[in-house]
PQR file of N, CA, C, O and H, with PARSE charges and radii, in Angstrom:
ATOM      1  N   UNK A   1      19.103  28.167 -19.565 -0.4000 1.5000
ATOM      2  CA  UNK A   1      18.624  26.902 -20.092 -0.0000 2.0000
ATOM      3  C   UNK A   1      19.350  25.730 -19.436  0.5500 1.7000
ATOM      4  O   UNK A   1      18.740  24.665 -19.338 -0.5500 1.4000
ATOM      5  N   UNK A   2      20.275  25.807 -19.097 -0.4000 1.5000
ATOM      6  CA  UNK A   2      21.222  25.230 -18.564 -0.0000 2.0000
ATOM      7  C   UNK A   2      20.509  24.648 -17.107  0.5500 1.7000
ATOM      8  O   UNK A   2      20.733  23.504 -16.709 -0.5500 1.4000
ATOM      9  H   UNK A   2      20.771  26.672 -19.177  0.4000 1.0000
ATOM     10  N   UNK A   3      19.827  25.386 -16.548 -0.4000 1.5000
ATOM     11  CA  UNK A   3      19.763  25.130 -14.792 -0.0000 2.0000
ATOM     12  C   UNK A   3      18.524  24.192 -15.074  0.5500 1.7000
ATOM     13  O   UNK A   3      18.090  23.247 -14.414 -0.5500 1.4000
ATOM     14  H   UNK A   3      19.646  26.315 -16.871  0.4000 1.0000
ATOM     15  N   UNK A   4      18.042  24.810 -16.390 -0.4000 1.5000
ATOM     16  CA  UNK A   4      16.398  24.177 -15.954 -0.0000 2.0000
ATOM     17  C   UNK A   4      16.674  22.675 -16.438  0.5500 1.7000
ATOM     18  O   UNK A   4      15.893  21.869 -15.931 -0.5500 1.4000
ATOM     19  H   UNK A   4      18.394  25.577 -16.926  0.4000 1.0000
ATOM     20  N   UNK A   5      17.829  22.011 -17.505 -0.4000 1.5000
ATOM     21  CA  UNK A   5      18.136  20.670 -17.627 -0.0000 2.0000
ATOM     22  C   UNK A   5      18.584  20.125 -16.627  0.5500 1.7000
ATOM     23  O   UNK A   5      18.146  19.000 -16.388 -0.5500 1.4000
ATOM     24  H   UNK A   5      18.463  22.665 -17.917  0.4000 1.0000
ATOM     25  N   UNK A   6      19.640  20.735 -15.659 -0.4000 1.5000
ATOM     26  CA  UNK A   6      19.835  20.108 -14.612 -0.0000 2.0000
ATOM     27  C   UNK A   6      19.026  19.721 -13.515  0.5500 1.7000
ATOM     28  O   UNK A   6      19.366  18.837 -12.730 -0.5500 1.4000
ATOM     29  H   UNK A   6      19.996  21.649 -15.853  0.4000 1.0000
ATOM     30  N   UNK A   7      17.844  20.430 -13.428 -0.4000 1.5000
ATOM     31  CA  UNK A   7      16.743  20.390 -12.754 -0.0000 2.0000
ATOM     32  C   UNK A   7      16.149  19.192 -12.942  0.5500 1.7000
ATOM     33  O   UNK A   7      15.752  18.376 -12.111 -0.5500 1.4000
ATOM     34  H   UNK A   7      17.568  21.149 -14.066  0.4000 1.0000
ATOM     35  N   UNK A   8      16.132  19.176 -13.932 -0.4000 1.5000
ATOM     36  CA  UNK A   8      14.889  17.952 -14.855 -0.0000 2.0000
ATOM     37  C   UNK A   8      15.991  16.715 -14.753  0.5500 1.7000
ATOM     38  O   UNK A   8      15.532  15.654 -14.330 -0.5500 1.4000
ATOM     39  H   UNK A   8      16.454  19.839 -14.607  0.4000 1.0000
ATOM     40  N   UNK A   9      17.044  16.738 -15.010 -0.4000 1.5000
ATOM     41  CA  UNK A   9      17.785  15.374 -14.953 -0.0000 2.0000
ATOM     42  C   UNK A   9      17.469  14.962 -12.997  0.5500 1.7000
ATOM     43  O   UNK A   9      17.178  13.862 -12.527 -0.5500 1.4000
ATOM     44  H   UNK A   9      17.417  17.600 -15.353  0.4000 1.0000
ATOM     45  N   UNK A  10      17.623  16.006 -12.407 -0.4000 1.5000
ATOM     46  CA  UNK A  10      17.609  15.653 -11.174 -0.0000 2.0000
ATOM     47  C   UNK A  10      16.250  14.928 -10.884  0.5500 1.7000
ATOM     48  O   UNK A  10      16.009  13.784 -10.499 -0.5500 1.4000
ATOM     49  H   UNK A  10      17.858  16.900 -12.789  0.4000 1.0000
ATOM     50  N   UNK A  11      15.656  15.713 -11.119 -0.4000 1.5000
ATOM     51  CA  UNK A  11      13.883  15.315 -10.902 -0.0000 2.0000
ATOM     52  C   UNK A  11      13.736  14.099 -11.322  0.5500 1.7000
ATOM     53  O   UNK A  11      13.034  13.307 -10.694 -0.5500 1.4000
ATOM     54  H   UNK A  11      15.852  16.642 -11.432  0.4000 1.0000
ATOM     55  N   UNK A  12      14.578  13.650 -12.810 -0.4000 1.5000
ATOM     56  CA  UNK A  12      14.341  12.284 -12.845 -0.0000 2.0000
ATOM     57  C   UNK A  12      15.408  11.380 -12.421  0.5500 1.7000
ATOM     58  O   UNK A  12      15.157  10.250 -12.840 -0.5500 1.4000
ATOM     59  H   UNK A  12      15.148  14.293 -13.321  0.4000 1.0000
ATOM     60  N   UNK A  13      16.172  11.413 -11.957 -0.4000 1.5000
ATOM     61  CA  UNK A  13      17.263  10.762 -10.913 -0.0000 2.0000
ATOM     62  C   UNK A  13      16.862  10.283 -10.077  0.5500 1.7000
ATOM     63  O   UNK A  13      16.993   9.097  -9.771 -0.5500 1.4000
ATOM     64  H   UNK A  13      16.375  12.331 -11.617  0.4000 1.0000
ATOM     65  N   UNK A  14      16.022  11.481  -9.276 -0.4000 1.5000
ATOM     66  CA  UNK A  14      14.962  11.399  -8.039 -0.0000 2.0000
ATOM     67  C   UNK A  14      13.895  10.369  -7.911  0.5500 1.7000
ATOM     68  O   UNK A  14      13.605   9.576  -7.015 -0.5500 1.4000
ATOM     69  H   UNK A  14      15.916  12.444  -9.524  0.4000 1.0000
ATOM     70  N   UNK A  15      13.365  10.648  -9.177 -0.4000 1.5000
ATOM     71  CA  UNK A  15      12.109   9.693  -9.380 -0.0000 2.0000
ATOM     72  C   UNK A  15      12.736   8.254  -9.446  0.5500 1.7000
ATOM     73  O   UNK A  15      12.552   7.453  -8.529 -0.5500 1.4000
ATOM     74  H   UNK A  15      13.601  11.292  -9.905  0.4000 1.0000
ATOM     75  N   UNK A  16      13.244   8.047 -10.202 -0.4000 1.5000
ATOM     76  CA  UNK A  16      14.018   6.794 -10.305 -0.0000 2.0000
ATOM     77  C   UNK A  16      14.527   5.810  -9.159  0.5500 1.7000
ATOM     78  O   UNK A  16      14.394   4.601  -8.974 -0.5500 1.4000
ATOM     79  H   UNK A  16      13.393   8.698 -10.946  0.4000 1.0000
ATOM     80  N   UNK A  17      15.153   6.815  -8.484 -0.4000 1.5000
ATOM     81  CA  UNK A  17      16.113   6.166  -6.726 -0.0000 2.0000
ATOM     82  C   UNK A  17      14.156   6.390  -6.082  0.5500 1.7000
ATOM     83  O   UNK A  17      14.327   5.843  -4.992 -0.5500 1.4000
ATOM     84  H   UNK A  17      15.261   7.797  -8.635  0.4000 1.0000
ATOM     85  N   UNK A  18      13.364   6.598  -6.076 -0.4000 1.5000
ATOM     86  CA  UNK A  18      12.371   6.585  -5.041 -0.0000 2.0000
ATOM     87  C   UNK A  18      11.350   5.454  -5.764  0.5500 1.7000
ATOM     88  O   UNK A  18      10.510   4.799  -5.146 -0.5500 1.4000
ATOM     89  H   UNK A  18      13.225   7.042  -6.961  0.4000 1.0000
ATOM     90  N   UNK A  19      11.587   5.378  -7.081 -0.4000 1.5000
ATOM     91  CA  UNK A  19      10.774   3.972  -7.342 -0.0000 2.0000
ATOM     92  C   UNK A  19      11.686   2.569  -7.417  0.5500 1.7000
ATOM     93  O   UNK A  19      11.329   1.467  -7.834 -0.5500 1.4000
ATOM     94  H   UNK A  19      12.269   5.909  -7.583  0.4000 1.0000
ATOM     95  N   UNK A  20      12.652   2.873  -7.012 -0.4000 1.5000
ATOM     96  CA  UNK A  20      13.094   1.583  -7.059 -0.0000 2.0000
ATOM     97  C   UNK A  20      13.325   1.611  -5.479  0.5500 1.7000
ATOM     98  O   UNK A  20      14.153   0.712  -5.333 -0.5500 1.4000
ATOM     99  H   UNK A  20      12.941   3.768  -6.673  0.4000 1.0000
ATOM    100  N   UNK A  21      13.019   2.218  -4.025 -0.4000 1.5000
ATOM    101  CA  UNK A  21      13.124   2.163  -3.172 -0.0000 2.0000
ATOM    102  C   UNK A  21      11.905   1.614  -2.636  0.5500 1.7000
ATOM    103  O   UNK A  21      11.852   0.817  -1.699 -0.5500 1.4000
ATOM    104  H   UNK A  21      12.346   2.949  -4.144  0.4000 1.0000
ATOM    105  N   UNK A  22      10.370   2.348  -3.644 -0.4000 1.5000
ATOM    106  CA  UNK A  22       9.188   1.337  -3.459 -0.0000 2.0000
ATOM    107  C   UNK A  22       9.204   0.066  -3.872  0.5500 1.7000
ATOM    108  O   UNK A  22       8.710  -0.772  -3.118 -0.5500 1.4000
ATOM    109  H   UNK A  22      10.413   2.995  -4.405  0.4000 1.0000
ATOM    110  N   UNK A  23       9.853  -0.419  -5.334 -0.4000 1.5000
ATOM    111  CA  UNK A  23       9.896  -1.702  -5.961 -0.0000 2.0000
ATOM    112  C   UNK A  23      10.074  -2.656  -4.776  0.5500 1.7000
ATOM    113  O   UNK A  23       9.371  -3.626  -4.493 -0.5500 1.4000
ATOM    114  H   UNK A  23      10.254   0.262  -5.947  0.4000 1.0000
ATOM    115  N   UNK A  24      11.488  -2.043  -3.944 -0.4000 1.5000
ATOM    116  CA  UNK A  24      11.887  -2.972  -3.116 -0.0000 2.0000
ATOM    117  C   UNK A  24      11.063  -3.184  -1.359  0.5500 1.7000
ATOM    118  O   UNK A  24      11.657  -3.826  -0.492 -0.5500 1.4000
ATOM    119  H   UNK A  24      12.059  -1.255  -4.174  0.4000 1.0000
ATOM    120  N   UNK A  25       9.824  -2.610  -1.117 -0.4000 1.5000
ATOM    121  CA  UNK A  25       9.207  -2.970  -0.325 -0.0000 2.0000
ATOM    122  C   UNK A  25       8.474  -4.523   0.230  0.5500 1.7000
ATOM    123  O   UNK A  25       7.883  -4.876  -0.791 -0.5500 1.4000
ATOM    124  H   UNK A  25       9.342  -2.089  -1.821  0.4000 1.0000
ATOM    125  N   UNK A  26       8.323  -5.145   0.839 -0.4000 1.5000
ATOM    126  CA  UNK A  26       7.554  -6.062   0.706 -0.0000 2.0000
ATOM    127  C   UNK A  26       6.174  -6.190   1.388  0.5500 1.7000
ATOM    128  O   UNK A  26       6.340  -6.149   2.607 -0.5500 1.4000
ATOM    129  H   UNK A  26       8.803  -4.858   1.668  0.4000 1.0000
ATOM    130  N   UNK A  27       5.179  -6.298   1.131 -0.4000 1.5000
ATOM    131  CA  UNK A  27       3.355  -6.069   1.001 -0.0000 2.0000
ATOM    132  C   UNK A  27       2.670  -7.174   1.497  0.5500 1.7000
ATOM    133  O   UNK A  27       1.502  -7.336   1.851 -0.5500 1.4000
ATOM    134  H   UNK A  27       5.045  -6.331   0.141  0.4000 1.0000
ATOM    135  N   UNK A  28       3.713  -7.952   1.443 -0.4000 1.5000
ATOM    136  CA  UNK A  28       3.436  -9.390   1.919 -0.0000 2.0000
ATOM    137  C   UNK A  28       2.427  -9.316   3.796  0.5500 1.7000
ATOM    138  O   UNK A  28       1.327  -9.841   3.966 -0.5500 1.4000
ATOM    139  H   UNK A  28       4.661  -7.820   1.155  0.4000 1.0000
ATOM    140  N   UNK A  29       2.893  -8.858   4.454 -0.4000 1.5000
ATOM    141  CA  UNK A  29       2.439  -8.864   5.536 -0.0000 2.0000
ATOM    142  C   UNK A  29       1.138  -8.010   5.815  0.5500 1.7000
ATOM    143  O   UNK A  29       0.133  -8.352   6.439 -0.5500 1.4000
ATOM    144  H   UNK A  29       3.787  -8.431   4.316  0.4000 1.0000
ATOM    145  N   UNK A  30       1.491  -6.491   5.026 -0.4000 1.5000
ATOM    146  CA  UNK A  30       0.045  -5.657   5.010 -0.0000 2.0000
ATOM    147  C   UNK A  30      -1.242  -6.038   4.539  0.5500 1.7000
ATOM    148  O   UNK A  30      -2.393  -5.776   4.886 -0.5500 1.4000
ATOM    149  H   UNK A  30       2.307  -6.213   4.519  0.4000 1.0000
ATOM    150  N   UNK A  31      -0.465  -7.065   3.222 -0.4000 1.5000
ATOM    151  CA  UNK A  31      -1.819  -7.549   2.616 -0.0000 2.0000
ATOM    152  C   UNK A  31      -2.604  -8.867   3.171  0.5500 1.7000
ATOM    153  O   UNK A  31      -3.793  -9.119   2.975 -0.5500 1.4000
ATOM    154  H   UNK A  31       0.471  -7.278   2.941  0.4000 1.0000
ATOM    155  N   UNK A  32      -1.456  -9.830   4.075 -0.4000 1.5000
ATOM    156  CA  UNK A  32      -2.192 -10.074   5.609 -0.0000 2.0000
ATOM    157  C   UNK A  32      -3.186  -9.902   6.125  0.5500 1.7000
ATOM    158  O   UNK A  32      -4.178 -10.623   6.233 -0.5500 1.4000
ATOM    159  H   UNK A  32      -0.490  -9.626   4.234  0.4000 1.0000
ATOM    160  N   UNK A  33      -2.863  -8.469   6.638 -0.4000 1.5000
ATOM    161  CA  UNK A  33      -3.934  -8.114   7.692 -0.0000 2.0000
ATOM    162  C   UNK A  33      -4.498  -7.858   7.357  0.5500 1.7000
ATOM    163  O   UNK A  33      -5.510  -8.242   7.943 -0.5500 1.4000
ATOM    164  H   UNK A  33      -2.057  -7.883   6.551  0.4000 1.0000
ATOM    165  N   UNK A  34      -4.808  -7.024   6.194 -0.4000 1.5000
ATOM    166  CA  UNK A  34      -5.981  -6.895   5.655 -0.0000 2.0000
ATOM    167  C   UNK A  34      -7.177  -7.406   4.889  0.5500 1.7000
ATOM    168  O   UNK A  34      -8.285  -6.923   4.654 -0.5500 1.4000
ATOM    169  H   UNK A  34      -3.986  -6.712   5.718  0.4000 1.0000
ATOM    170  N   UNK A  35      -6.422  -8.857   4.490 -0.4000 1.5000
ATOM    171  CA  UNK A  35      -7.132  -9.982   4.499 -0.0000 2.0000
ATOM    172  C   UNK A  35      -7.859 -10.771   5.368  0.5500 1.7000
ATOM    173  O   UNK A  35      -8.900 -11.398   5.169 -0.5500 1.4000
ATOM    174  H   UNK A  35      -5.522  -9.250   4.681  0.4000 1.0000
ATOM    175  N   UNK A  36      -6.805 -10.598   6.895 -0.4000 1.5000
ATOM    176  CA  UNK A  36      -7.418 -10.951   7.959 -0.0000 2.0000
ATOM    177  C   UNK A  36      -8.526 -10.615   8.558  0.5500 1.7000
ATOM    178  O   UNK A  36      -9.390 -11.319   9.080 -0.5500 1.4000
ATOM    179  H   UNK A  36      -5.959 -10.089   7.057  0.4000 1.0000
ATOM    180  N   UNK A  37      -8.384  -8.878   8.378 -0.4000 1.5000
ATOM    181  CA  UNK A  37      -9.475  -7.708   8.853 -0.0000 2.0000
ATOM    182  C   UNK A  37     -10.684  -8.185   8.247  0.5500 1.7000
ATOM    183  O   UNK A  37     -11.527  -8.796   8.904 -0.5500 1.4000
ATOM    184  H   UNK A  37      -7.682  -8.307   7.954  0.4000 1.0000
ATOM    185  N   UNK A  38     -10.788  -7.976   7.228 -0.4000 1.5000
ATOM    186  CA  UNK A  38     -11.772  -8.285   6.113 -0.0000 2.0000
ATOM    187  C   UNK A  38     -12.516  -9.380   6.196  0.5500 1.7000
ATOM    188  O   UNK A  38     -13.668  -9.296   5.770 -0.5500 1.4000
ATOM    189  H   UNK A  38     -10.103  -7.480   6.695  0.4000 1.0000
ATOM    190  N   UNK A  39     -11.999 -10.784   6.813 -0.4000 1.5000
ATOM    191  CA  UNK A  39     -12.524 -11.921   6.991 -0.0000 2.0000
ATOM    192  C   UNK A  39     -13.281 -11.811   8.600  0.5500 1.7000
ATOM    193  O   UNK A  39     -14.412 -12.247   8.817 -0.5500 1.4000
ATOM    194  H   UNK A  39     -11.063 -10.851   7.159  0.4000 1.0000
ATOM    195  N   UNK A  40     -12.578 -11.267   9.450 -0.4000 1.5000
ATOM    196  CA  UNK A  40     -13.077 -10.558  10.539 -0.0000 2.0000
ATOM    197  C   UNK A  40     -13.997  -9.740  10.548  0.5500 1.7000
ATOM    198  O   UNK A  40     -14.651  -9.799  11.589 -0.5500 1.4000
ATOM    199  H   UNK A  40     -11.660 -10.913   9.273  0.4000 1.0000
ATOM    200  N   UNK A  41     -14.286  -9.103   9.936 -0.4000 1.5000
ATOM    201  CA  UNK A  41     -15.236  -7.743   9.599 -0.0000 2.0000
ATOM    202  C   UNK A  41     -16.549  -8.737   9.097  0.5500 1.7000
ATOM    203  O   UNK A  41     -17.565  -8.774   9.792 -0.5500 1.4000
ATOM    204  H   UNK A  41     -13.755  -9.055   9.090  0.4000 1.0000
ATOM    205  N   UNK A  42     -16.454  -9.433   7.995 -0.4000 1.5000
ATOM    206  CA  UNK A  42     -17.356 -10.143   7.824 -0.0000 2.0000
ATOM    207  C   UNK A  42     -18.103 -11.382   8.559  0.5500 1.7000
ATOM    208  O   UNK A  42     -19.256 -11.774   8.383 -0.5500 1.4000
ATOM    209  H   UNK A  42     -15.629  -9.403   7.431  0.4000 1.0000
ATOM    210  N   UNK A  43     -17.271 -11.800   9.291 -0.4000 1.5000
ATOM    211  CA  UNK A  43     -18.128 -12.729  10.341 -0.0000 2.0000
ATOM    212  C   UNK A  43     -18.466 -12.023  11.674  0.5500 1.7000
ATOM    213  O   UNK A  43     -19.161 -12.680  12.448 -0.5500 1.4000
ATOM    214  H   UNK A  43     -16.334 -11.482   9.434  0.4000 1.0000
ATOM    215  N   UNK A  44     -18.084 -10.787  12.062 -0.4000 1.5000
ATOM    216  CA  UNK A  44     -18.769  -9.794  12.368 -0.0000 2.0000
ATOM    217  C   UNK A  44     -20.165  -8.782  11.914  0.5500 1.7000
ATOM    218  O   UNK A  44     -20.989  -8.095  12.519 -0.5500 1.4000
ATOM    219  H   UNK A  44     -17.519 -10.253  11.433  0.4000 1.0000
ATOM    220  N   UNK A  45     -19.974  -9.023  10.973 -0.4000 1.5000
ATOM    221  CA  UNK A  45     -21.152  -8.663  10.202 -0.0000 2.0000
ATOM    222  C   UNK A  45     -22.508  -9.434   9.961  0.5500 1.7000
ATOM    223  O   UNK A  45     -23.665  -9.022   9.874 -0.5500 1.4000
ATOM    224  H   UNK A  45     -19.304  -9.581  10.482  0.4000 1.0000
ATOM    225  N   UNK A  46     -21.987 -10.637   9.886 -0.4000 1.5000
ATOM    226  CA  UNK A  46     -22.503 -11.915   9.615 -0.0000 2.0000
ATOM    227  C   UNK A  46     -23.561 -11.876  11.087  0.5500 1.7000
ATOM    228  O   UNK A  46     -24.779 -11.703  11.088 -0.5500 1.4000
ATOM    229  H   UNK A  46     -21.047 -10.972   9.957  0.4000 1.0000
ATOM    230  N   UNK A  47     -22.875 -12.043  11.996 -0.4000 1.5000
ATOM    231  CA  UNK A  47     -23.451 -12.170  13.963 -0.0000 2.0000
ATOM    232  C   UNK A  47     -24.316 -11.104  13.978  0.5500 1.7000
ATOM    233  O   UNK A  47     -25.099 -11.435  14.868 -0.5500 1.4000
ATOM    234  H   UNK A  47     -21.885 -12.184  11.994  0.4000 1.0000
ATOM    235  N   UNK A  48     -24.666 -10.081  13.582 -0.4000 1.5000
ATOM    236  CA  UNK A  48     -24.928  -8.865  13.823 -0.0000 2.0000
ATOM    237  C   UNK A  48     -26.360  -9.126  12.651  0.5500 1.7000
ATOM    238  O   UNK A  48     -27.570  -9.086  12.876 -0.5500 1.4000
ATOM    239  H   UNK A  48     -24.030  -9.812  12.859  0.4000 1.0000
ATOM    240  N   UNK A  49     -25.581  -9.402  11.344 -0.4000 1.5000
ATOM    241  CA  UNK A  49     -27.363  -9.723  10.649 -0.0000 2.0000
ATOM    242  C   UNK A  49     -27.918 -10.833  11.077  0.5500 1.7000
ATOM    243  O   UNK A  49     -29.063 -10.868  10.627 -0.5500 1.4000
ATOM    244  H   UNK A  49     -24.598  -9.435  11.161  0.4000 1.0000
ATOM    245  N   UNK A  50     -27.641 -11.961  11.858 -0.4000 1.5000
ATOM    246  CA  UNK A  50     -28.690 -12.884  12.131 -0.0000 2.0000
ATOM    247  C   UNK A  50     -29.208 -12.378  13.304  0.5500 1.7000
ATOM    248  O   UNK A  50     -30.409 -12.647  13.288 -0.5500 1.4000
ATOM    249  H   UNK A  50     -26.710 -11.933  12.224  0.4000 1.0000
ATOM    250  N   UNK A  51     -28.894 -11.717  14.428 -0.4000 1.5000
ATOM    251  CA  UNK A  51     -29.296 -11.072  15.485 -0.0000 2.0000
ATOM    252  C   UNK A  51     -30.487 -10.152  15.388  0.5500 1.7000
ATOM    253  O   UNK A  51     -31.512 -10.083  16.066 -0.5500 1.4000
ATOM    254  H   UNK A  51     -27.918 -11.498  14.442  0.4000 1.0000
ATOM    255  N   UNK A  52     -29.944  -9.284  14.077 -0.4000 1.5000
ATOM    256  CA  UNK A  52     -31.458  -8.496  13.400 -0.0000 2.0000
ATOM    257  C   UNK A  52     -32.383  -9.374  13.344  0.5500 1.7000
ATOM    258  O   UNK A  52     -33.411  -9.291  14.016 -0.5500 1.4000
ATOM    259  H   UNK A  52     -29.111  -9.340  13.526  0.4000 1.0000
ATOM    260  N   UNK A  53     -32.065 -10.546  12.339 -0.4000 1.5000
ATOM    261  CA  UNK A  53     -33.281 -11.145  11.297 -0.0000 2.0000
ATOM    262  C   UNK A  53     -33.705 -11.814  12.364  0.5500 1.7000
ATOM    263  O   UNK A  53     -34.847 -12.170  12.076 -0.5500 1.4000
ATOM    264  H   UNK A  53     -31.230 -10.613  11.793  0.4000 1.0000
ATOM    265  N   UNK A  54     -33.346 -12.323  13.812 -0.4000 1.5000
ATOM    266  CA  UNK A  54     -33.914 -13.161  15.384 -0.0000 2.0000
ATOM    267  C   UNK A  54     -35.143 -12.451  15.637  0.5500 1.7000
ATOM    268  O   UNK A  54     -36.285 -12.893  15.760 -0.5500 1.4000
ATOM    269  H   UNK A  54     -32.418 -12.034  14.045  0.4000 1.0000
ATOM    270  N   UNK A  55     -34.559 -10.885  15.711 -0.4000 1.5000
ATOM    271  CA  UNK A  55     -35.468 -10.443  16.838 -0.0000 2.0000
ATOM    272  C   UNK A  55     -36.493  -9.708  15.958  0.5500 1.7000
ATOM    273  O   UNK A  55     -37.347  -9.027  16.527 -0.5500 1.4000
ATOM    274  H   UNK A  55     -33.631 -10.526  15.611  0.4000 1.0000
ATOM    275  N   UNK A  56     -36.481  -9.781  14.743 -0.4000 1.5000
ATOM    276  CA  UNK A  56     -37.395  -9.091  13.742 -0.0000 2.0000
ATOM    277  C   UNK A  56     -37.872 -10.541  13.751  0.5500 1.7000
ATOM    278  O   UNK A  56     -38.574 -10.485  14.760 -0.5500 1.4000
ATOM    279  H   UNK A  56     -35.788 -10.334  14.280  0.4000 1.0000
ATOM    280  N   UNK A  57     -37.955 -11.537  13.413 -0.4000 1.5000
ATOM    281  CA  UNK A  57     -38.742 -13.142  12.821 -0.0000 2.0000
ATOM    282  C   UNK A  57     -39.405 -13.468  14.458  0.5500 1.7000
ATOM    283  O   UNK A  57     -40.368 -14.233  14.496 -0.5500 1.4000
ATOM    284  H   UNK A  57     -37.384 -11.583  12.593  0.4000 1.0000
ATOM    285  N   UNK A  58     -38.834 -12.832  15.905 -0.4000 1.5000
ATOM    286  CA  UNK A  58     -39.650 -13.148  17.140 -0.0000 2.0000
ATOM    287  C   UNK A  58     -40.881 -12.391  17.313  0.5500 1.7000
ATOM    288  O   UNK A  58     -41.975 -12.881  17.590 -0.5500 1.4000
ATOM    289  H   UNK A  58     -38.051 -12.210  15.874  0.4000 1.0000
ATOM    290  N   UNK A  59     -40.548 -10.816  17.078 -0.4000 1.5000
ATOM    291  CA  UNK A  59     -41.097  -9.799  16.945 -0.0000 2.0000
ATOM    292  C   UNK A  59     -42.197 -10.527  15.893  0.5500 1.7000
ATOM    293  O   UNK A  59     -43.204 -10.711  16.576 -0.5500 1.4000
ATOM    294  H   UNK A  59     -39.659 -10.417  16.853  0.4000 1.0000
ATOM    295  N   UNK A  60     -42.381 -10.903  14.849 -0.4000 1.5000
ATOM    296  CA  UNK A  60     -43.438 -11.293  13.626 -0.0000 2.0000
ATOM    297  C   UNK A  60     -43.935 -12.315  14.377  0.5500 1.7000
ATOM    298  O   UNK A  60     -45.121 -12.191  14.683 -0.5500 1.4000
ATOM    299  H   UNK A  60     -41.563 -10.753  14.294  0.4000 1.0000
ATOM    300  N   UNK A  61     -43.109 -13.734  14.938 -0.4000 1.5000
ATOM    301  CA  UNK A  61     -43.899 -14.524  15.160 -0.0000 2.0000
ATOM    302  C   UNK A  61     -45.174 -14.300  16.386  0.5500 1.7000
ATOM    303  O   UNK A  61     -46.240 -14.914  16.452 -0.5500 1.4000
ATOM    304  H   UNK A  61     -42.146 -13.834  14.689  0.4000 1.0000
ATOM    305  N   UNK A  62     -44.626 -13.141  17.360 -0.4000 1.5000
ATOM    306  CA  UNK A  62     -45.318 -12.790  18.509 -0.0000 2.0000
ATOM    307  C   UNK A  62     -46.261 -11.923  18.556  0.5500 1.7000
ATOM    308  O   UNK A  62     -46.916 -11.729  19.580 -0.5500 1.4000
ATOM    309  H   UNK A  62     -43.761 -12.643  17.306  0.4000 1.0000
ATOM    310  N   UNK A  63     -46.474 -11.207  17.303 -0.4000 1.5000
ATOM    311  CA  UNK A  63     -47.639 -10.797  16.835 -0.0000 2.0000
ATOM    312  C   UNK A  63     -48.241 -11.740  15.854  0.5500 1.7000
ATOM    313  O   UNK A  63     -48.960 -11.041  15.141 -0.5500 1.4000
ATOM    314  H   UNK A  63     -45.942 -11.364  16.471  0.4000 1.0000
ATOM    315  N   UNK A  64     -48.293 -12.717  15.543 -0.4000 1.5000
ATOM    316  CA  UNK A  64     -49.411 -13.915  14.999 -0.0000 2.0000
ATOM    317  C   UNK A  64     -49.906 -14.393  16.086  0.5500 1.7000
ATOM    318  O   UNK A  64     -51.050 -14.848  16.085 -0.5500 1.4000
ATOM    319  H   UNK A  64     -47.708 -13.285  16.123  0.4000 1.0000
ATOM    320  N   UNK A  65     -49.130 -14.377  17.218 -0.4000 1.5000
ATOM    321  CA  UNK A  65     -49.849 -15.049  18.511 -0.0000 2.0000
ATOM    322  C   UNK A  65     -51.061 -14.469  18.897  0.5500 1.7000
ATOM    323  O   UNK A  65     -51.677 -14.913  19.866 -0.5500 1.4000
ATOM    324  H   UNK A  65     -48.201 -14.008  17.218  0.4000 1.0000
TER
END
């Protein structure tokens, strides 16, 4: 009974020193880029659907002709 408390105190010792090693990270920069990406991605996205809706609205107008 003995080993398996020491186990468990460890385990939570462990846990403890590894969340306070995440606490102390800073996110600041990841969450950056991925803000950046994201704003990028979308005006990429953006170029790409008016390019569709061009050549689909030329395509329509050039068959009324």
């Amino acid at each position: 009974m003995n080993k398996v408390l020491k186990r468990g105190l460890l385990a939570v010792g462990g846990a403890a020193v590894a969340g306070a090693a995440s606490a102390a990270t800073d996110t600041t920069a990841l969450t950056a880029a991925i803000t950046d990406a994201g704003t990028a991605a979308g005006v990429v996205g953006t170029a790409v659907l008016v390019v569709l809706v061009s050549i689909r609205a030329l395509k329509y107008i050039r068959s009324a002709l």
